[in-house]
N, C-alpha and C positions, 0 to 999 in steps of 0.2 A: 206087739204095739211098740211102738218105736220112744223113749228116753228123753223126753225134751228136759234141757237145762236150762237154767235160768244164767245171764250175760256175767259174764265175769264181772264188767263193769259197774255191777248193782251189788257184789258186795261187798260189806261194810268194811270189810280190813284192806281191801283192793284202793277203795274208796279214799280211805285214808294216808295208804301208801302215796297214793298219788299227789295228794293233796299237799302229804311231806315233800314230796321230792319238788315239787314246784315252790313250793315255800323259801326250802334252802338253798337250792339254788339264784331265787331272787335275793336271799339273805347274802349270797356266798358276791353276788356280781355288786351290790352295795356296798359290801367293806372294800373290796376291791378299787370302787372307787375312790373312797375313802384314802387309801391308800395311797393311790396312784395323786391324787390332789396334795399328799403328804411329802411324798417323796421327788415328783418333777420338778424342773427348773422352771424359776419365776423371770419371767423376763421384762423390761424396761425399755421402750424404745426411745431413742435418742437421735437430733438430728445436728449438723456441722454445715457450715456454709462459708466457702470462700469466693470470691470473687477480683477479674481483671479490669481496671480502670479504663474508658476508653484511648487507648492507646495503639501507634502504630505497628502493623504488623510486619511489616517491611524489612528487610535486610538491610544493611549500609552496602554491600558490595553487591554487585550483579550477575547475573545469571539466575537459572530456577533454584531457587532455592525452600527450605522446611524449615516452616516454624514449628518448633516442639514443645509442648508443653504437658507436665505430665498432671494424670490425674487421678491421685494418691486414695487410696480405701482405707488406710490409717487414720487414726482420728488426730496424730501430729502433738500431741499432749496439750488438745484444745483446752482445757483446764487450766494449760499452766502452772500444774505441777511442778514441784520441785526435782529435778535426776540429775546426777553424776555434770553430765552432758553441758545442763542448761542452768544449772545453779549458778549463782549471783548477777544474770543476766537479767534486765531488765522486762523482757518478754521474754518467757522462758516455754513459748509452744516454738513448738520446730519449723523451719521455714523451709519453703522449697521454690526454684524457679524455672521459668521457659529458658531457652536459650536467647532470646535477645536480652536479658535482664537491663531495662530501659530504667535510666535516674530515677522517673518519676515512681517506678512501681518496681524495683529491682528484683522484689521476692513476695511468695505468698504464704498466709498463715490462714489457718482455719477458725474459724468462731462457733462458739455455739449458740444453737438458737431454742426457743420454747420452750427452753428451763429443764433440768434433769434433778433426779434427788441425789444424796449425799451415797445411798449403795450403788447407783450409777455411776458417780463420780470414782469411786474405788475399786469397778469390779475387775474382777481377775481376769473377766472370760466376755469379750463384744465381737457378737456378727456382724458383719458388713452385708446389710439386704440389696445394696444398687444404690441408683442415683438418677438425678438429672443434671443435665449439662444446657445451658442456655445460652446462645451464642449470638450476637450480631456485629456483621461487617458495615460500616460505612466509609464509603470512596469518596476521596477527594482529587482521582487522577481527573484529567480531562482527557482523557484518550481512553479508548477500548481497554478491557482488563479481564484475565481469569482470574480466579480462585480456586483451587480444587481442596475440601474441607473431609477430612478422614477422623475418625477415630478407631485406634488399632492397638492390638496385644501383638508380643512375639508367641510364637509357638512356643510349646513347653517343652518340647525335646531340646531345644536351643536357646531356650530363653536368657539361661546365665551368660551365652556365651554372647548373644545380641546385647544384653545388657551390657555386659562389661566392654567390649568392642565399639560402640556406637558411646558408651560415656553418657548413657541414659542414669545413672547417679551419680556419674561424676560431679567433680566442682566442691569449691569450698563448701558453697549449696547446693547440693543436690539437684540436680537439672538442667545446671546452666553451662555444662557444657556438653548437651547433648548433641548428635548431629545424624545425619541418613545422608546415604549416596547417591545420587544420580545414577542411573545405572544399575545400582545392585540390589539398594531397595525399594527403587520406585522408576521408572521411567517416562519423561513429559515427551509429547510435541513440541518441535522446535519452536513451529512458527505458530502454533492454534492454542501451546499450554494445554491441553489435556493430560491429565496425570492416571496412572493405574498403579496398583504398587503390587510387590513382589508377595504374593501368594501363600511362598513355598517356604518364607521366612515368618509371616507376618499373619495372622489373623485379623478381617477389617469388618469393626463391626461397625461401620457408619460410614455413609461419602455423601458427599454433594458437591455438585461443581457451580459456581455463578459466578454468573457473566456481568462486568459493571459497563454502562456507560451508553453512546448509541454509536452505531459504526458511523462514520464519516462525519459526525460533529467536531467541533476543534475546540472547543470550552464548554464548561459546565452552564447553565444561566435554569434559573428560575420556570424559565415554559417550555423545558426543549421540548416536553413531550407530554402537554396539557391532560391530556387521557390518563396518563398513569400516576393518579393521585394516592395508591395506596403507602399510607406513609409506614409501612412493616416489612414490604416487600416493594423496591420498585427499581430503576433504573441505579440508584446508588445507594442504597439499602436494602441489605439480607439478613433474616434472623430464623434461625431453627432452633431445635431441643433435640436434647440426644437421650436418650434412657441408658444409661450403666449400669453394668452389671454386676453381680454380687460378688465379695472381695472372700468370704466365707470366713472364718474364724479366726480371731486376731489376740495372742497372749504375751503376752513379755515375759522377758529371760534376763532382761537387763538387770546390771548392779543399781542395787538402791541406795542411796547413803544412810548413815548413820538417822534414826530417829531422833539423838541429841548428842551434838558435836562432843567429840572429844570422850562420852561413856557408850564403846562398845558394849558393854552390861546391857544398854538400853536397848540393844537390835538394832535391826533398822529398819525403813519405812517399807510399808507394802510396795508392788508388785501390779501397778496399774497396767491394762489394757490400753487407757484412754493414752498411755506416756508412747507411743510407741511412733516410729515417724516412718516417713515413704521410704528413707533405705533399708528400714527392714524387713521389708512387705515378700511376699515371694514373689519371683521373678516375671511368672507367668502371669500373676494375677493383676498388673498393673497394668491401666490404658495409658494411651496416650495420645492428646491432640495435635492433629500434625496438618499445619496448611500449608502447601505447596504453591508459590508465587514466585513471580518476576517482577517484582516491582522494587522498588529501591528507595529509601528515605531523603538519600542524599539532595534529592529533589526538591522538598517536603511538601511533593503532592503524591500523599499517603492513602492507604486503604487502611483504616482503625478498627479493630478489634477489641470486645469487651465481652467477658465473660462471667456467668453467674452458677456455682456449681453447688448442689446440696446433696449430701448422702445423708442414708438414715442407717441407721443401727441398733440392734437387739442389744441389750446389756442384762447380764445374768447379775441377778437382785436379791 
């Protein structure tokens, strides 16, 4: 007659093995948590906002020409911090500019917005998450008009060397003597202005081309073209939004001054993130706005340009 046994699983000492092992195991993944809640990085988000006054985007001399303007993933020592650099300066965040650097708006500075706390202000260690870029053209030619609207990185195999050759942080300021070539970074239509730019140098993560005006009209007037009432997009007004891309981690290496003049005893000042400005960003990591036109100021029947740009960033708290 054949041994029947009774299931493992009904005895007592089986029972309770088991019983332990799931126990501590919940105990073991709990502290762990614990742990891990102990030990990570607290982060802080934080936002920046600069912005272009409406103003011409025009060139003074003719032919196609590119407007450049960069747009910096440094927070530019929006704080206003005290460094080496910017001490006794009345604004002491960093400034940077396009290359037309126009009287009225010659340079840009960044602001903060939505309030940040005091370990934001000091941290060691901020990500650059992206961005938005806001742009609107309004035309004051009376005649037909391109626009061709890019936003573009150099390649990172060549970046330093794009940077440094084209004078993209060149200038007293930073930006304002940048420039691109016909030809070698970009090449237009003669007669139609359509622009494409060089591939094999340049990364393009944005374009758009727009057309202002109506063909065969000779003056701007109030009804040329009753139908197109949209006042965001129409016959002399363009606006888009660009998304920018993450700038990724940003630290300073910069001398600090003295904590209090004159007693090196005393140290010196921390080692802000927030201090850092666009020429020290890496090379590759920087956009840059670039409108491609034939239009001319000398005129001043202008096409104006005005920009609104916010980034956000993680600050290690």
């Amino acid at each position: 007659m054949p041994v029947t046994r009774k299931p493992r699983t009904l005895k007592r000492k089986n029972i309770k093995r088991r019983t332990g092992a799931r126990a501590q195991s919940k105990q073991i993944l709990s502290l762990s948590k614990q742990v891990g809640k102990l030990t990570k990085q607290q982060y802080e988000t934080v936002q920046t906002v600069w912005n272009r006054n409406d103003l011409s985007v025009d060139s003074l001399v003719s032919g196609t020409t590119a407007y450049i303007c960069p747009l910096p993933k440094s927070m530019c020592n929006v704080y206003g911090q005290t460094t080496l650099q910017t001490q006794g300066a009345p604004d002491q965040r960093t400034e940077f500019s396009d290359n037309l650097g126009i009287a009225a708006q010659p340079t840009y500075r960044k602001g903060q917005i939505f309030g940040s706390s005091e370990a934001a202000r000091v941290s060691g260690e901020i990500h650059h998450m992206g961005g938005t870029l806001r742009w609107r053209l309004t035309s004051g030619e009376p005649s037909f008009s391109t626009y061709d609207i890019f936003v573009i990185s150099p390649k990172s195999r060549q970046a330093d060397q794009l940077i440094t050759d084209r004078s993209l942080k060149g200038g007293t300021t930073p930006g304002a003597n940048a420039n691109l070539t016909e030809g070698l970074d970009y090449i237009s239509h003669p007669d139609c202005h359509m622009t494409e730019f060089n591939r094999k140098m340049w990364n393009v993560h944005y374009s758009r081309r727009v057309n202002f005006g109506h063909p065969g009209s000779s003056k701007l007037s109030d009804n040329v073209n009753p139908a197109n009432t949209n006042p965001r997009n129409n016959a002399i007004i363009a606006e888009g939004k660009v998304s920018l891309r993450a700038g990724g981690v940003i630290k300073s290496f910069n001398n600090a001054p003295l904590d209090v003049a004159g007693s090196p005893n005393r140290g010196f000042k921390p080692l802000n993130a927030s201090q850092i400005g666009f020429i020290d960003e890496a090379n590759e990591k920087t956009q840059y706005l670039v409108i491609i036109n034939n239009g001319v100021s000398a005129d001043l029947e202008t096409v104006n340009l005005s920009l609104l740009c916010r980034d956000v960033y993680k600050a290690v708290v």
